[in-house]
C-alpha positions as CSV (number, residue, x, y, z in Angstrom):
1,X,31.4,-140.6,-75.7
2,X,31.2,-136.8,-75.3
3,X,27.7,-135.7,-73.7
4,X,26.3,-132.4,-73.5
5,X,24.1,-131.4,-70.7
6,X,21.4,-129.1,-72.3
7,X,20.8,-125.7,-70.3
8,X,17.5,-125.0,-68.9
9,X,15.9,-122.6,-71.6
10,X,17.3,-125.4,-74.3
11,X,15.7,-127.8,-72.3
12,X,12.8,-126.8,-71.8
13,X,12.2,-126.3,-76.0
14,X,12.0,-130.0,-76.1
15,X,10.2,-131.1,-73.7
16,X,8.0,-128.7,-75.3
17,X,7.7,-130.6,-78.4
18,X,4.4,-131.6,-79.0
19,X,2.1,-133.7,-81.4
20,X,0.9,-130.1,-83.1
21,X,3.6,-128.1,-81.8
22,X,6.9,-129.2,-83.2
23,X,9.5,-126.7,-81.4
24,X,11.9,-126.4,-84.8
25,X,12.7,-122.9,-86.0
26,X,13.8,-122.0,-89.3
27,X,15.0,-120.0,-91.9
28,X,14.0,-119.7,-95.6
29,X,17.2,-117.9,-98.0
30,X,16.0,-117.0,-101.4
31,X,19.3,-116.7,-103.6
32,X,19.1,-115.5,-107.7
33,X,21.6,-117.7,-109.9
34,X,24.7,-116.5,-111.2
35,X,24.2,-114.1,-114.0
36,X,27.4,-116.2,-115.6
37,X,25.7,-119.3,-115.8
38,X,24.4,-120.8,-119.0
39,X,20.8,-122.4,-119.5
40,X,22.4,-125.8,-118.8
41,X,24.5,-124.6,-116.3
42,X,22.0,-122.8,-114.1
43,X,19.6,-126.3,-114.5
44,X,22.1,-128.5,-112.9
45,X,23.2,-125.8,-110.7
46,X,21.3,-127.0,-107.2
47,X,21.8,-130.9,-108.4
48,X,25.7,-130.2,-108.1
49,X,25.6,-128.3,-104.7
50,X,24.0,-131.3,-103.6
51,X,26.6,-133.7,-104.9
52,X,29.1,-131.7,-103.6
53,X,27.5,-131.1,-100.4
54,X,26.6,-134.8,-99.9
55,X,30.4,-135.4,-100.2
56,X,31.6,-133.1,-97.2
57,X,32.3,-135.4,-94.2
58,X,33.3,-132.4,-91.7
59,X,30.2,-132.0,-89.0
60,X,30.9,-129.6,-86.1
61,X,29.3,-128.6,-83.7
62,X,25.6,-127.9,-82.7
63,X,25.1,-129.8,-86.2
64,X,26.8,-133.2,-84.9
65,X,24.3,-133.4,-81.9
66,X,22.0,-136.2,-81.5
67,X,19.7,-136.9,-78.0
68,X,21.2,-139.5,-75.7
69,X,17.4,-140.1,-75.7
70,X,14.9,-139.5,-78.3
71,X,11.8,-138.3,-75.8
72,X,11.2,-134.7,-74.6
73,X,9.8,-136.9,-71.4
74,X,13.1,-136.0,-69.4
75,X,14.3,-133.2,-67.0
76,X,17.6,-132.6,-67.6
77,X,18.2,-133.7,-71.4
78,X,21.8,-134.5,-72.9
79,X,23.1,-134.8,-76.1
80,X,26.4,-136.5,-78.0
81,X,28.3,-135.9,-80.3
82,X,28.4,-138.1,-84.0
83,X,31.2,-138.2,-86.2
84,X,28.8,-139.4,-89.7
85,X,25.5,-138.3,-91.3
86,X,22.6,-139.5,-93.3
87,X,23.2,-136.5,-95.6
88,X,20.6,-138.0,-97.9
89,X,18.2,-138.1,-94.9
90,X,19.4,-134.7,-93.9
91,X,20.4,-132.4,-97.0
92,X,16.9,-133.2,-99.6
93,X,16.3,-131.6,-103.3
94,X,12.6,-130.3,-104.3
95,X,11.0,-128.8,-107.4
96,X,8.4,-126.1,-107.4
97,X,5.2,-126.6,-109.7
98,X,5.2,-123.5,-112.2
99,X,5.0,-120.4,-112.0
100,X,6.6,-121.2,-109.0
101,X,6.3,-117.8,-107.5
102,X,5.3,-117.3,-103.7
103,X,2.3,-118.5,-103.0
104,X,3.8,-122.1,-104.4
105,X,6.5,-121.4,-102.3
106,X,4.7,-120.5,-99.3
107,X,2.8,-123.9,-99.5
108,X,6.0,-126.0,-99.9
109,X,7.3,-124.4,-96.9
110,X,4.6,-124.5,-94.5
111,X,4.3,-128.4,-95.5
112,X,8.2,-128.6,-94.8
113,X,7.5,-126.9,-91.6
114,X,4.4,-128.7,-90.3
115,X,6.7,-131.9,-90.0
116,X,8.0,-132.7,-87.0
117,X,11.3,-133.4,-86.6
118,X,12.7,-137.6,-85.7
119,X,14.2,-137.1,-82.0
120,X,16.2,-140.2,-83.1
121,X,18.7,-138.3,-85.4
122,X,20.5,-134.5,-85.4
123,X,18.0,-132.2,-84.6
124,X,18.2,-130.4,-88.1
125,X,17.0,-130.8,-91.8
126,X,18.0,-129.0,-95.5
127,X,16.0,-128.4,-98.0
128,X,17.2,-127.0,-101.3
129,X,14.4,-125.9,-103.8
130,X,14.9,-125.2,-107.4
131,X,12.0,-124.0,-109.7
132,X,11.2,-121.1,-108.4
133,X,10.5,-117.9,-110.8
134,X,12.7,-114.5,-111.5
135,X,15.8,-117.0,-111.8
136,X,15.7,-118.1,-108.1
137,X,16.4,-121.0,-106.1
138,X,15.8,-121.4,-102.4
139,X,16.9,-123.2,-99.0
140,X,15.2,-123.9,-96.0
141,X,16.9,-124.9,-92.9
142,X,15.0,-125.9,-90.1
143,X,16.3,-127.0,-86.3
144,X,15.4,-127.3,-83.5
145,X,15.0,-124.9,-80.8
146,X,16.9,-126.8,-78.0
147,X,19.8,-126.5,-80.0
148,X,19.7,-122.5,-81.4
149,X,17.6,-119.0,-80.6
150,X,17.2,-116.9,-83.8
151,X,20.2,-114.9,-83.0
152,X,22.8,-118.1,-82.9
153,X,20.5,-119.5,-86.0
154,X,20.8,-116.7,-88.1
155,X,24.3,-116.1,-87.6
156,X,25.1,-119.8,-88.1
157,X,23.1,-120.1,-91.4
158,X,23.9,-116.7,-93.2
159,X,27.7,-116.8,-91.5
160,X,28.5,-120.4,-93.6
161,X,28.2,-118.5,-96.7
162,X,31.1,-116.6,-98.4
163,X,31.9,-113.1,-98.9
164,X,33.0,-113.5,-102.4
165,X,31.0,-114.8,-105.5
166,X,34.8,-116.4,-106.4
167,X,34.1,-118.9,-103.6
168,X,32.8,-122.1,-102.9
169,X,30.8,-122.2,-100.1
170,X,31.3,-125.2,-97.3
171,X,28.2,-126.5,-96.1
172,X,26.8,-125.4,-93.3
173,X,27.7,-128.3,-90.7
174,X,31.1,-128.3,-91.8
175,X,31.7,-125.0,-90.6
176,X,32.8,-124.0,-87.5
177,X,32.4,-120.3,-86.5
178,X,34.0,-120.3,-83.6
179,X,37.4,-119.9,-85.1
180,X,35.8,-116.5,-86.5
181,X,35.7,-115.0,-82.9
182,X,38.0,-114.5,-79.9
183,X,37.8,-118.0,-77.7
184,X,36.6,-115.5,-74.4
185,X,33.7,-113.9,-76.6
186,X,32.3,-117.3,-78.3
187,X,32.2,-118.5,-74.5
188,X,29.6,-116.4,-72.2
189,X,30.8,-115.7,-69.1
190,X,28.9,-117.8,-66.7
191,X,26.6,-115.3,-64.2
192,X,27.1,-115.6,-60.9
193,X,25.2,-116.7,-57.8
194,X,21.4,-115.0,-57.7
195,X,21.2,-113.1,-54.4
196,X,17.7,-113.2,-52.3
197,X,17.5,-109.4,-53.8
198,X,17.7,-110.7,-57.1
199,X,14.8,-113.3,-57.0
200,X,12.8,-111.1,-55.0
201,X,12.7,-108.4,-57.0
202,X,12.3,-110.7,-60.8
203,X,9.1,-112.2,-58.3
204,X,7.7,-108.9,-57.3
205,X,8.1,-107.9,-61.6
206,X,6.6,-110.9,-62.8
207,X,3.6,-110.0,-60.4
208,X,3.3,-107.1,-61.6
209,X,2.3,-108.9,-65.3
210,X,-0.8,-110.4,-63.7
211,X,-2.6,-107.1,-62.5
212,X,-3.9,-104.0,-64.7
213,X,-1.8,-101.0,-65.0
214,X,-2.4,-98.1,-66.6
215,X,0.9,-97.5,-68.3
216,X,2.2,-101.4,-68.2
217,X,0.6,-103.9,-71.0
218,X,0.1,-107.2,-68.4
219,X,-1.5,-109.9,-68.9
220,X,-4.9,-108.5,-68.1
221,X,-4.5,-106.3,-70.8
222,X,-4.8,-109.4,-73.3
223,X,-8.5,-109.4,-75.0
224,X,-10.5,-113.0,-76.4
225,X,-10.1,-113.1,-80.1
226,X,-11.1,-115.4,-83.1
227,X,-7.3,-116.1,-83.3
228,X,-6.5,-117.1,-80.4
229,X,-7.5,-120.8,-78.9
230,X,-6.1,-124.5,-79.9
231,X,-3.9,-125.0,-82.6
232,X,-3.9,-127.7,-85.0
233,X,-0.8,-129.8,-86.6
234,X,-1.3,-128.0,-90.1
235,X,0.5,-124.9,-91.1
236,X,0.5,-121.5,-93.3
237,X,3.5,-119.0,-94.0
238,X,3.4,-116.2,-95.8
239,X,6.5,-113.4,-96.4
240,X,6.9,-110.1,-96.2
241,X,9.5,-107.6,-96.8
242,X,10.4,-103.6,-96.5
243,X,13.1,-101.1,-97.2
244,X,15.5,-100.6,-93.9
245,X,16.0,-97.2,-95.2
246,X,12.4,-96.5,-95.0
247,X,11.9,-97.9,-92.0
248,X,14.9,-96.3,-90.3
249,X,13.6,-92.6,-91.9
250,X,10.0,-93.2,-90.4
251,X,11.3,-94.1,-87.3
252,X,13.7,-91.0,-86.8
253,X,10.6,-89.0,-87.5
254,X,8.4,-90.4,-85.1
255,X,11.0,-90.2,-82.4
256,X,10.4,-94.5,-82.6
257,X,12.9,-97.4,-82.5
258,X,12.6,-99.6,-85.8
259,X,11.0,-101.9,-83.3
260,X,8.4,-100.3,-82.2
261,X,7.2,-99.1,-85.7
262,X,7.5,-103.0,-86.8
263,X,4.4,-103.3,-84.0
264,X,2.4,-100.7,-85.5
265,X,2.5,-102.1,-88.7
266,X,2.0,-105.5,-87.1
267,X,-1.1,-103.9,-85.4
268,X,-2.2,-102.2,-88.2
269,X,-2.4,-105.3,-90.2
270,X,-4.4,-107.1,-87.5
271,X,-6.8,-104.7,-87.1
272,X,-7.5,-104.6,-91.2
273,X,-8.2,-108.4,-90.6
274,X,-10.1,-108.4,-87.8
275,X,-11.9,-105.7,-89.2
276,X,-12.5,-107.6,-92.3
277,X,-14.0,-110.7,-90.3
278,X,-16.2,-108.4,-88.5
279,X,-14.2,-109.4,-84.9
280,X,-12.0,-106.5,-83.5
281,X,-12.1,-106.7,-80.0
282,X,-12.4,-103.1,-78.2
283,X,-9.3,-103.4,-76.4
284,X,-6.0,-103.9,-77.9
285,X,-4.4,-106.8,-79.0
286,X,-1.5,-107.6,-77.3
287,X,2.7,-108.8,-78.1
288,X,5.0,-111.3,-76.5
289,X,8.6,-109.5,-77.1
290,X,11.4,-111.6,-77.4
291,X,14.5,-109.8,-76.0
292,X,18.1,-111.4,-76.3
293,X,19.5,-111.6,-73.3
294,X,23.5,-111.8,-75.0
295,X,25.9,-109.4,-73.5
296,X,28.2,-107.6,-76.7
297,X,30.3,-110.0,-78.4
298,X,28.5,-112.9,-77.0
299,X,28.3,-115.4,-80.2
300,X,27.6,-118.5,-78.5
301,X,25.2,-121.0,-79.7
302,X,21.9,-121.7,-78.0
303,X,18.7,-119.8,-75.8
304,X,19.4,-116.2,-74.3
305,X,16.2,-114.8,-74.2
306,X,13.6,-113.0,-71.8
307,X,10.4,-111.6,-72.9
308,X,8.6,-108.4,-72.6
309,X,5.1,-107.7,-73.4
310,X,3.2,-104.7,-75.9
311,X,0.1,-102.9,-77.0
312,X,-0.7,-103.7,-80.9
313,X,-2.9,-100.5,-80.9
314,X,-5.3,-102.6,-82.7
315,X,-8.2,-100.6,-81.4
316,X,-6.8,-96.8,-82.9
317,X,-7.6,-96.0,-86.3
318,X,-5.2,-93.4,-86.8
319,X,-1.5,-95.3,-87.4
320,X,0.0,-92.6,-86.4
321,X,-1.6,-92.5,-82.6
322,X,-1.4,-96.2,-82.7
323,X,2.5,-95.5,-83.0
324,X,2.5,-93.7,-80.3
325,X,0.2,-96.2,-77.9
326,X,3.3,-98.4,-79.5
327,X,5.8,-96.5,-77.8
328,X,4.5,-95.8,-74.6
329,X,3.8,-99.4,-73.9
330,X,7.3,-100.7,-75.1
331,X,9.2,-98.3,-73.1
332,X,6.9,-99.1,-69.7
333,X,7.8,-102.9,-71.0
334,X,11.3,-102.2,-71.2
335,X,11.7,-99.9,-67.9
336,X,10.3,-102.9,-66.0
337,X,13.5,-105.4,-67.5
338,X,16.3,-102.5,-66.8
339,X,15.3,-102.2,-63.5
340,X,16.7,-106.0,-63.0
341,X,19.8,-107.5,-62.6
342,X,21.0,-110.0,-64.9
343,X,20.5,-112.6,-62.9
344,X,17.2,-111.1,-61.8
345,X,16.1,-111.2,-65.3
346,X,16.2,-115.1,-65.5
347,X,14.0,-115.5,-63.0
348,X,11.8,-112.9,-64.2
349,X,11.3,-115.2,-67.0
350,X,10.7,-118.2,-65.1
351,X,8.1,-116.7,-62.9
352,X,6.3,-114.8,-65.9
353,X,6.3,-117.6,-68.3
354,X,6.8,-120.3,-66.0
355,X,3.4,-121.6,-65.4
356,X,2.2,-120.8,-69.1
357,X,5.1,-123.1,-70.4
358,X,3.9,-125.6,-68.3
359,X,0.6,-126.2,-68.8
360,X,1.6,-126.0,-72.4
361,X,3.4,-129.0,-71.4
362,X,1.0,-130.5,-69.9
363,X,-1.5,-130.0,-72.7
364,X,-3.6,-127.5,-71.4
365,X,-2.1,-124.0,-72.6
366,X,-4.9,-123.3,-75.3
367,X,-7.3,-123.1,-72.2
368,X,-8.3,-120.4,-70.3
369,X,-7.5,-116.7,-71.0
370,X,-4.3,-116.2,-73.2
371,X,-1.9,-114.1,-71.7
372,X,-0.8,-112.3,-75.3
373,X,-2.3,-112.3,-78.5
374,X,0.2,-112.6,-80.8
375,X,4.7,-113.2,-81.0
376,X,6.8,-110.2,-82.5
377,X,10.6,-111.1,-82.5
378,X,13.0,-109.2,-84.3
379,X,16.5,-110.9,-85.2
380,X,19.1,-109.0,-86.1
381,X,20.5,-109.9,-88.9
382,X,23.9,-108.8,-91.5
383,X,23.9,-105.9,-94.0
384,X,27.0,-107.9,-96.0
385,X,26.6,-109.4,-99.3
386,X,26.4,-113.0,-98.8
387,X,27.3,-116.0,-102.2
388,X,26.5,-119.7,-102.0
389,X,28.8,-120.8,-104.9
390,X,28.5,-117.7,-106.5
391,X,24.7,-117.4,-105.9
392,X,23.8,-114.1,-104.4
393,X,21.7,-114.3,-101.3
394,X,18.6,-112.5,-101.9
395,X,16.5,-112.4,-98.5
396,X,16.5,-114.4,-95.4
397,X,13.1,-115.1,-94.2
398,X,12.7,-116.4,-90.5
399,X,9.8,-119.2,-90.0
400,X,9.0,-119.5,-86.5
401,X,6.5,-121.6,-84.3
402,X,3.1,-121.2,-82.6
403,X,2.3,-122.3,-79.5
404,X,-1.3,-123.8,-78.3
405,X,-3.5,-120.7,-77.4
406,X,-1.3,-118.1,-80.0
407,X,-1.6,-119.7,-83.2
408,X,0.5,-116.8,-84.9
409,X,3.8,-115.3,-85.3
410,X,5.4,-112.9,-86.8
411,X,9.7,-112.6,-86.9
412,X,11.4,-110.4,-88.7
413,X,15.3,-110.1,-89.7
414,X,17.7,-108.1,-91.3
415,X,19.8,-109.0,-94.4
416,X,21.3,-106.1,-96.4
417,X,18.8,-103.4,-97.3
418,X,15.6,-105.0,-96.2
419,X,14.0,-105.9,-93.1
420,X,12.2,-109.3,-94.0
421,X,8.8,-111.1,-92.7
422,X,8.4,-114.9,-92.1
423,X,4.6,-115.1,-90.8
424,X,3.3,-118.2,-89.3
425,X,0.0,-119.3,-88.6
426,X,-2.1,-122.6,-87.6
427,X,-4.1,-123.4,-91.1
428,X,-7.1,-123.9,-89.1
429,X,-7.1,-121.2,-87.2
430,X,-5.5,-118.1,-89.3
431,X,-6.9,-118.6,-92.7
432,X,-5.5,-116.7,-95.6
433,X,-2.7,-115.4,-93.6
434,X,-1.2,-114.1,-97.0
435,X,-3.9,-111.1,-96.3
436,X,-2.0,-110.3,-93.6
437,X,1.0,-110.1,-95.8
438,X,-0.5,-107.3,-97.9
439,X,-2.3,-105.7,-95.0
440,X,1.2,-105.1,-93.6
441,X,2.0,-103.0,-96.9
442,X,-1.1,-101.2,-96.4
443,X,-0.7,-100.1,-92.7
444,X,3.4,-99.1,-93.6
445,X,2.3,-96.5,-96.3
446,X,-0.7,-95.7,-93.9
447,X,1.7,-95.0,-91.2
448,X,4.1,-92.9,-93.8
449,X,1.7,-90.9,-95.2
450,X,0.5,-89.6,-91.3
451,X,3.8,-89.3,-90.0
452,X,5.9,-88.0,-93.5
453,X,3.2,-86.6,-94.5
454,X,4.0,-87.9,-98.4
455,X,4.7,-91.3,-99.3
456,X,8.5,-92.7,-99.7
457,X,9.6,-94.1,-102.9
């Protein structure tokens, strides 16, 4: 029996897991049917993938992983490899109720995503959905986070499918990716020893998240808001979606990565809904940062990530100032990380989040002052047509998870010419999070119109 050691960030997403914070991350992919399909053909289109699918008994790897125990209650957790699924357990078919547009869908998924996932079997679920409106059917893939970040996620889910609308596409456990990259590049070189230098120096950053500075967002920086506190086990998700082209143009104006002007729309949005519920705080919200940690070429599966933190510039009016507020506190944020070592940067990690992930463990981390407001990640994603069985893929929307105390995400990746939005949010405590959705749109144009002066088409 093969057993597989789990590394410390993978880890450390399971025990995690909670009773209303099921570590899982996932990924909706809208696809239109083929335009050569008849009306029969296109209605038994998703029953037949599923056959089909249900018939593959190829599993590779991280798909064929199961716990060597089924409890997050363990420090150093291992898995093993099977050799059979329960693809009727793991591959499932569902029906939207008409019109079947995206507020049904949005429901359906945040039901699919509230569920926690059984420890007792592979750590991943498909759901293929048929019934949606504008001749579209959708999947949703969900596993967990021990097993995959949003970088090796993404590229295992959107890499499965084919090129060529000519093609059948294998299911995605039966596909092994590694074969589609030099051996030395899908295997990260292991970093070496950390020197005393190295630790002291990710100790002496991390300290400098728990004071005020003027030019660094910290954790003293992070206001009380009506969003933040405990979360519940009930979920909503809502989508979004904008032109890269329109994105990349306001960026080159503003003299702004993509990144940062993805934060000014995210702050713009959040202070139109704060506004609205009559609760802006005077300071500015504030960002967790997800940043990969993958050197180039690096397509290994699993958890390479550090985190910096950002101003929202929730508390300017004028997007186009907020922008630059953006700026200012993403490159201080990002000065702070280059200054490290790669090794240094682990421990950076572990020392900054460190003792939030663990009283998040422990039950506690809605208690207390919250050291962000809100999660912005941005995944990179693949500007190349994708087909399942000659379905084009339309968008790829990322669903994330909330954590006790930030009850709201917000992830982003790219898929051919857009840049598209999976937000999630506690029921409870974010309601009508689709507002925020068309808030987004509001604060993009906003932010066009000050900084291109005219609106883009």
């Amino acid at each position: 029996m093969t057993q597989r050691r789990m590394p410390l960030l993978d880890a450390a997403s399971l025990q995690l897991e909670g009773k209303n914070m099921p570590m899982h991350i996932a990924a909706l992919m809208t696809f239109s049917y083929p335009s050569s399909l008849d009306e029969a053909e296109r209605r038994d289109f998703v029953s037949r993938l599923i056959a089909r699918w249900r018939e593959e008994t190829r599993i590779v790897f991280p798909w064929n992983q199961v716990l060597t125990r089924p409890t997050r209650w363990q420090f150093r957790p291992a898995t093993r490899e099977i050799y059979e699924l329960d693809l009727e357990y793991h591959l499932r078919q569902w029906s939207l109720p008409a019109p079947g547009g995206e507020k049904e869908l949005g429901q359906m998924i945040a039901w699919l995503h509230e569920l926690p996932m059984d420890l007792e079997k592979p750590l991943w679920e498909c759901h293929v959905i048929e019934g949606l409106s504008d001749n579209r059917f959708a999947l949703y893939i969900k596993i967990h986070h021990a097993l995959v970040d949003g970088i090796s996620g993404t590229r295992l889910l959107v890499g499965s499918l084919s090129t060529s609308a000519d093609t059948l596409s294998v299911p995605m456990w039966a596909k092994d990716q590694t074969e589609q990259a030099p051996k030395a590049e899908s295997t990260p070189a292991k970093p070496g020893l950390p020197s005393f230098g190295d630790v002291k120096a990710a100790f002496e950053a991390s300290l400098k998240l728990r004071r005020s500075n003027d030019e660094l967002t910290t954790f003293r920086s992070t206001p009380d808001t009506i969003l933040n506190g405990p979360i519940g086990p009930h979920r909503r998700v809502a989508t979004q979606q904008f032109g890269l082209a329109r994105l990349k143009t306001l960026a080159k104006a503003a003299d702004a990565t993509i990144n940062d002007v993805v934060m000014a729309i995210t702050g713009g949005a959040l202070r139109e809904y704060l506004l609205e519920a009559n609760a802006l705080p005077e300071d500015s919200l504030t960002a967790a940062l997800p940043v990969s940690t993958r050197k180039p070429g690096d397509v290994s599966i699993g958890n390479q990530v550090s985190m910096l933190f950002g101003s929202l510039g929730t508390n300017i009016a004028d997007p186009a100032l907020r922008l630059a507020q953006v700026k200012r506190s993403t490159r201080a944020g990002k000065a702070l990380l280059n200054d490290l070592s790669p090794n240094a940067v682990n421990f950076y990690s572990l020392f900054s989040t460190g003792p939030f992930l663990t009283s998040t463990m422990l039950g506690f981390g809605s208690s207390g002052r919250q050291l962000f407001n809100t999660t912005i990640s941005n995944v990179p994603g693949q500007r190349e047509i994708r087909y399942l069985n000659g379905a084009e893929l339309l968008h790829v929307y990322p669903v994330s998870l909330i954590m006790p105390g930030v009850p709201l995400n917000f992830t982003c990746v790219s898929h051919g010419d857009f840049l598209n939005f999976g937000i999630v949010a506690c029921r409870d405590r974010v309601p009508h999070v689709q507002r925020l959705a068309v808030a987004m749109t509001t604060a993009f144009e906003e932010l066009e119109r000050c900084v291109l002066n005219s609106p883009q088409g």
